[in-house]
C-alpha positions as CSV (number, residue, x, y, z in Angstrom):
1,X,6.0,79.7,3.4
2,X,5.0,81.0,6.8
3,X,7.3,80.5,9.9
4,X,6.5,77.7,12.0
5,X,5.1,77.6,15.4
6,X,6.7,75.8,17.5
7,X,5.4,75.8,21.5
8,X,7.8,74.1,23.9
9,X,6.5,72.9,27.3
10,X,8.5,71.9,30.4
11,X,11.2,73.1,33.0
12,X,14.2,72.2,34.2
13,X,17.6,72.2,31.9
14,X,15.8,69.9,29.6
15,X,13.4,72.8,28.0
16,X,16.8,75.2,27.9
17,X,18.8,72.8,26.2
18,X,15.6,71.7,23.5
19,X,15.0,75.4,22.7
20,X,18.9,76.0,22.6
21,X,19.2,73.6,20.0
22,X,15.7,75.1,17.8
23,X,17.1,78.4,18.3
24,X,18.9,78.1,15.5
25,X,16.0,76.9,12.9
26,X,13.6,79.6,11.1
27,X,11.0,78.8,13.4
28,X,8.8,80.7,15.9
29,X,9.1,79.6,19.3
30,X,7.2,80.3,22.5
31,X,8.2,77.8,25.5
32,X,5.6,77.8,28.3
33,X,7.5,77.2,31.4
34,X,6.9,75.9,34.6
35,X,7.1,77.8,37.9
36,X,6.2,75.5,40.6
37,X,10.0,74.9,41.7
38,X,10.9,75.7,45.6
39,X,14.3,74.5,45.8
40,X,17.9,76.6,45.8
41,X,17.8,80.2,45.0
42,X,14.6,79.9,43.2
43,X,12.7,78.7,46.2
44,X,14.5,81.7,48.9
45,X,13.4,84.6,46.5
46,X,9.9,83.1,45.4
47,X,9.1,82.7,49.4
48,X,10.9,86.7,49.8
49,X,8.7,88.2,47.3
50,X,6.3,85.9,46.7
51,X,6.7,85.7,43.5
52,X,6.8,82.5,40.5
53,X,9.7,80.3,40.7
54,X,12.3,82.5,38.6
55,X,14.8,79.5,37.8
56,X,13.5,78.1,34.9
57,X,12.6,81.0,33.3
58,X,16.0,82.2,33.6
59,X,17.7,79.0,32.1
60,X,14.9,79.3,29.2
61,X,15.9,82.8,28.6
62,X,19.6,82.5,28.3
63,X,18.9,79.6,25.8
64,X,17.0,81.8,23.3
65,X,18.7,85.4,24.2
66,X,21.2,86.4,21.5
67,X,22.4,88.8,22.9
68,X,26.3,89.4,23.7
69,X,28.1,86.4,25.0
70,X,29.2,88.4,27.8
71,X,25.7,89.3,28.9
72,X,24.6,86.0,28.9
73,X,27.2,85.0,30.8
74,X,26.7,87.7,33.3
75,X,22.6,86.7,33.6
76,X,23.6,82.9,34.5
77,X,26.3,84.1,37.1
78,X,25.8,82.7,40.0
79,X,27.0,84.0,43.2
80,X,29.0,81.5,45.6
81,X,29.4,84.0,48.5
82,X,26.7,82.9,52.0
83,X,26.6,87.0,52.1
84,X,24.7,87.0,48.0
85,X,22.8,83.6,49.1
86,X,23.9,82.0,45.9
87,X,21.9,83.3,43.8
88,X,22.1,83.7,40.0
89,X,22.4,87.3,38.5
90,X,19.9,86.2,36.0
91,X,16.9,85.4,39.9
92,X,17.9,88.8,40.9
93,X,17.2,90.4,37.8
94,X,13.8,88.4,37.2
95,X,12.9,89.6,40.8
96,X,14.2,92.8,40.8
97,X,12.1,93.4,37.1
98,X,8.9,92.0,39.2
99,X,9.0,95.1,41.9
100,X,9.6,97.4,39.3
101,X,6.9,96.4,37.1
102,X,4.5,94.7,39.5
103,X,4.0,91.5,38.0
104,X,6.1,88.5,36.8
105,X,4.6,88.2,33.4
106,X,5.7,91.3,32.5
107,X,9.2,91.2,33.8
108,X,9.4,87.6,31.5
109,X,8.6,90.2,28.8
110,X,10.7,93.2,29.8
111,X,13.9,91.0,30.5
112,X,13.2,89.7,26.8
113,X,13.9,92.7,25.0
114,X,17.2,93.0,27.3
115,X,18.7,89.7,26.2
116,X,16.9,89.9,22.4
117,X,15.6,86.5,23.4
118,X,14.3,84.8,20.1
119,X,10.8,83.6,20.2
120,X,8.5,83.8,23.3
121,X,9.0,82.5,26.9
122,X,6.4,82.6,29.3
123,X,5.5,80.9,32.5
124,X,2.4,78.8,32.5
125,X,1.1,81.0,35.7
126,X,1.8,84.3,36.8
127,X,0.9,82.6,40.4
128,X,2.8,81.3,42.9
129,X,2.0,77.2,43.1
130,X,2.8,74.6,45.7
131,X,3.4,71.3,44.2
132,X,2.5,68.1,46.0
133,X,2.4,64.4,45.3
134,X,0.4,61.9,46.2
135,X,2.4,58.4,46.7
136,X,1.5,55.0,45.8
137,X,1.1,54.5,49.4
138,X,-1.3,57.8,50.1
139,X,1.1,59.7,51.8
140,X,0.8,63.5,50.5
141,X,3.8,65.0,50.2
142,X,4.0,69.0,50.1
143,X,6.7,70.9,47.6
144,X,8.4,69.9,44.4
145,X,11.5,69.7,46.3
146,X,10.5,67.5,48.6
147,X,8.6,65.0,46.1
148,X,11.6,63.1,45.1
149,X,13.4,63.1,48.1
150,X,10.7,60.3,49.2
151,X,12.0,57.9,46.7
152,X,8.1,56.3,46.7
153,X,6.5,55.5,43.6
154,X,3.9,58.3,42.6
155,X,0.3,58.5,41.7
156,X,-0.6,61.9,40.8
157,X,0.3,65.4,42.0
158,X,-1.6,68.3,42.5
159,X,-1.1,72.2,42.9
160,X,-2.4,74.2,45.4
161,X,-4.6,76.2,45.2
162,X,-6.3,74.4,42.8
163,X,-8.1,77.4,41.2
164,X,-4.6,78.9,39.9
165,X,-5.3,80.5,35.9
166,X,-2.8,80.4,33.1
167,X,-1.0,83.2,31.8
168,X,-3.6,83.9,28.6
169,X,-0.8,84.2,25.9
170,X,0.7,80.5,27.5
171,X,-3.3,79.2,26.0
172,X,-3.0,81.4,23.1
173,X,0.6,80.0,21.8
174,X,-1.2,76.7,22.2
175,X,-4.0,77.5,20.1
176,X,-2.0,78.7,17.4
177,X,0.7,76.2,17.1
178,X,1.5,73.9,14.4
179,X,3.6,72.1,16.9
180,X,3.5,71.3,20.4
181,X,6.5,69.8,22.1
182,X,6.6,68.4,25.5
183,X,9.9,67.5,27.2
184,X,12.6,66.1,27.9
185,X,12.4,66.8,31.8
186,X,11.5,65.8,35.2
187,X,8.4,63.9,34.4
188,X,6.3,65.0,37.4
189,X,7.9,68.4,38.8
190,X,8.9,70.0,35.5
191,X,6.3,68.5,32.4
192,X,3.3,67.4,34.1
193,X,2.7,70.8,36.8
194,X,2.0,73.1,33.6
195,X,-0.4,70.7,32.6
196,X,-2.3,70.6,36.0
197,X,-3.9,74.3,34.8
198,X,-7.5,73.2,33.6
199,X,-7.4,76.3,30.8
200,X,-4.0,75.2,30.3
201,X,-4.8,71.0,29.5
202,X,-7.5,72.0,27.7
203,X,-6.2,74.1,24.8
204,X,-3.5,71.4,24.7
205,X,-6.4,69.0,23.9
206,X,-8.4,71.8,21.7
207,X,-5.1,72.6,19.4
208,X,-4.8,71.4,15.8
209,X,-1.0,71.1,16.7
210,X,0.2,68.1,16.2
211,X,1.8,66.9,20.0
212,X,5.3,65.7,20.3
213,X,7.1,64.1,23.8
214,X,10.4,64.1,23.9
215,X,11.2,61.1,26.2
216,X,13.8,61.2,28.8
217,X,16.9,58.9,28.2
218,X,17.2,57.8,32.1
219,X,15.2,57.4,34.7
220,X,15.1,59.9,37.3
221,X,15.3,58.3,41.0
222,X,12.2,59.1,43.6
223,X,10.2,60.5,40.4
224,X,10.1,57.4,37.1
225,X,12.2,54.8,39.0
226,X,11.3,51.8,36.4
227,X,9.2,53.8,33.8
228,X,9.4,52.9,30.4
229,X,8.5,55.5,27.6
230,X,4.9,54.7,27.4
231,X,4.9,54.9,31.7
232,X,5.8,58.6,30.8
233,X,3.6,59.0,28.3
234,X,0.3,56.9,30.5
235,X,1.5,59.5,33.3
236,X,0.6,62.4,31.1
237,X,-2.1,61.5,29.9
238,X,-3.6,60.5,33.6
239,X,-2.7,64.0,34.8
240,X,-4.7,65.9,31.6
241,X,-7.3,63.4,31.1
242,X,-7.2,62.2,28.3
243,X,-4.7,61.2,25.0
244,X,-3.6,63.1,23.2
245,X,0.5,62.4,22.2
246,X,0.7,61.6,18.4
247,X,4.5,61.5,18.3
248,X,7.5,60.3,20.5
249,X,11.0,60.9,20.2
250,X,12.7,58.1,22.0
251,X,16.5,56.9,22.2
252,X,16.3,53.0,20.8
253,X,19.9,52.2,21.5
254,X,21.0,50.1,24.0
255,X,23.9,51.8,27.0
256,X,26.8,50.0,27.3
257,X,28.1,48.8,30.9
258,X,30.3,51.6,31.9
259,X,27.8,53.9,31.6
260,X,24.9,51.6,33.0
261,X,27.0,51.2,36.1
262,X,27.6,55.3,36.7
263,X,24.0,55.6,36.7
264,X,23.3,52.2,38.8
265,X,25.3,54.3,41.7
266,X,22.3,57.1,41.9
267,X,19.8,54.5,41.1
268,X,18.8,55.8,37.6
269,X,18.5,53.4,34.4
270,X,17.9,53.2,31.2
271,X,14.3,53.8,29.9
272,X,12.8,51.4,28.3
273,X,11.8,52.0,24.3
274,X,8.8,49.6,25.1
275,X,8.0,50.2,21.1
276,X,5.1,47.8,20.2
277,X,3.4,49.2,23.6
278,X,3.7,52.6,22.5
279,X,3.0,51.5,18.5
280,X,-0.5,50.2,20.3
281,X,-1.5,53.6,21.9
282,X,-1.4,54.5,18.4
283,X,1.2,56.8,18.9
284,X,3.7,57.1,16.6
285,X,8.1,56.4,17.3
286,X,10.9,58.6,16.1
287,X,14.2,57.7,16.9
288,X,17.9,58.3,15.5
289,X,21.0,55.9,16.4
290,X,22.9,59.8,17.2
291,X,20.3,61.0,19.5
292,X,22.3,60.0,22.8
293,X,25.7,62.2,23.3
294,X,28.1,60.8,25.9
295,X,30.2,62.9,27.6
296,X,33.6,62.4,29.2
297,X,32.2,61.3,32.4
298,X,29.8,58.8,30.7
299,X,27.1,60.9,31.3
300,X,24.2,60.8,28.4
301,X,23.0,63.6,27.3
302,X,20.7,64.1,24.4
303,X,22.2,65.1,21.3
304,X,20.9,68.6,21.2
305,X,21.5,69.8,17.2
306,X,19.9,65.8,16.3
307,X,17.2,66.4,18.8
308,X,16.2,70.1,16.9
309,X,16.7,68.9,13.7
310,X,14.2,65.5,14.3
311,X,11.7,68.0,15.4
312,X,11.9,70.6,12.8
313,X,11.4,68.2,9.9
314,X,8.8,66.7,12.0
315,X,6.9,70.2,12.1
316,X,8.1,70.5,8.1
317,X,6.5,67.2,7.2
318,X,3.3,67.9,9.2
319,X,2.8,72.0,8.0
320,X,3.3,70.8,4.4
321,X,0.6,67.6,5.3
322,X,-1.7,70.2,6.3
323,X,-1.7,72.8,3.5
324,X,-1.8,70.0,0.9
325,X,-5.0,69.2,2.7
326,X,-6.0,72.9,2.6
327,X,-5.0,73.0,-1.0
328,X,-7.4,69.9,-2.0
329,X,-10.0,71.4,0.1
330,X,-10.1,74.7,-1.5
């Protein structure tokens, strides 16, 4: 049987730790990441060089490199001196690749073959985006950064400019998929600004693939405060224009106290499997009472190796559905 193709699609430490977890499947991935992020390190060199945010990409890439443990560890180094600015070995690399090869896209590529990174990564523009929101209240806030710090409940957001084009082989992976997985992350600043690119949304809507979402287990504060999974999934849809999740992956199980009350100090809770809500989108739920790993700090986490295993016999199950149906056809 053919490899699977598997295209992830996100940001943040949630696509790192998804594709992490895959990594270790015989599957084919590409993970289209976002590059709208202005904050930290990522935001000091991407307004030096004026280049795409380099932070996610560099998480992504560590996930799927296999190369020596040491080099790995020597890409995410990150540099606590004022003098170095903080920055990650891996930023400095990504930016330093940029100047030598004149474009970020290609750095993505050459940086690659350095860490033998397994499977594709690419970001969703070879631009430079500003992300803004627009709040409940109409106030228009500037920066992907700045977006949560408001603590408002959003409506949309936007990039500007508004004419920015996706990297071709980002609308290519989608095209040829057999499954497209979006998530876990930051709903609006990590998911949702890859699918603001027109092309982009698009071949996500033209793909056979069958579409997964990966739901996030908590609520983020200033970004989801009070969504349940089908608020994520409605806030998706908005933003692309039209439906087109077939599956969710969502944690079912309820969060004891102790944990409830560490996240009640930040002002996060638990999202809300709203199942017969998201059984009448006629989407379909997958859950697993081990998908939820809680750490030593009652932090939860999802369960990465449960997590890559649900979606490769998802992709299984739905790759054999479809060459049955080839097979009859023929």
């Amino acid at each position: 049987m053919r490899q699977l193709k598997i295209c992830l699609i996100g940001g943040g430490t949630g696509l790192s730790v998804l594709a992490r977890g895959l990594k270790a499947y015989p599957v084919d991935i590409t993970a289209i990441v976002t590059v709208a992020d202005d904050g930290g390190s990522t935001g000091r060199i991407r307004d030096v060089m004026d280049i795409p945010a380099p932070g996610d990409i560099r998480n992504v890439l560590a996930a799927l490199s296999d190369a020596e443990p040491m080099l790995e560890k020597l890409f995410q180094y990150r540099f606590d001196t004022d003098t170095l600015g903080g920055h990650p070995v891996g930023n400095l690399m990504l930016a330093a690749m940029t100047d030598i090869t004149g474009d970020f896209g290609h750095a993505v590529r050459e940086l690659s073959k350095i860490l033998n990174v397994k499977g594709t990564v690419i970001p969703s523009t070879n631009k430079s985006p500003i992300l803004n929101a627009i709040m409940e209240d109409g106030e228009i806030v500037v920066g992907e950064s700045l977006i949560p710090l408001k603590n408002k409940r959003i409506d949309s957001v936007f990039l500007t400019p508004a004419n920015i084009k996706p990297m071709a082989e980002a609308v290519t992976a989608l095209l040829e998929a057999d499954l497209i997985v979006l998530g876990p992350g930051s709903l609006y600043t990590s998911i949702i600004p890859n699918l603001l690119l027109d092309e982009l949304a698009q071949a996500l809507l033209d793909s056979e693939a069958k579409k997964l979402y990966v739901a996030n287990i908590m609520t983020q504060p200033g970004e989801s405060t009070g969504y349940s999974v089908a608020d994520h999934i409605e806030a998706i849809h908005k933003h692309v224009g039209a439906p087109f999740i077939q599956f969710v992956i969502a944690n079912h199980k309820t969060l004891n106290k102790k944990i409830s009350s560490n996240y009640a100090r930040s002002h996060s809770t638990f999202v809300n499997c709203d199942i017969l809500k998201v059984k009448s989108m006629g989407i379909e739920m997958i859950t697993n009472d081990q998908l939820v790993h809680v750490n030593k700090d009652y932090m939860v986490r999802h369960n990465n190796v449960v997590l890559a295993d649900m979606i490769y016999e998802l992709a299984l199950s739905e790759i054999s559905t479809i060459q049955v149906t080839q097979r009859e056809e023929e």
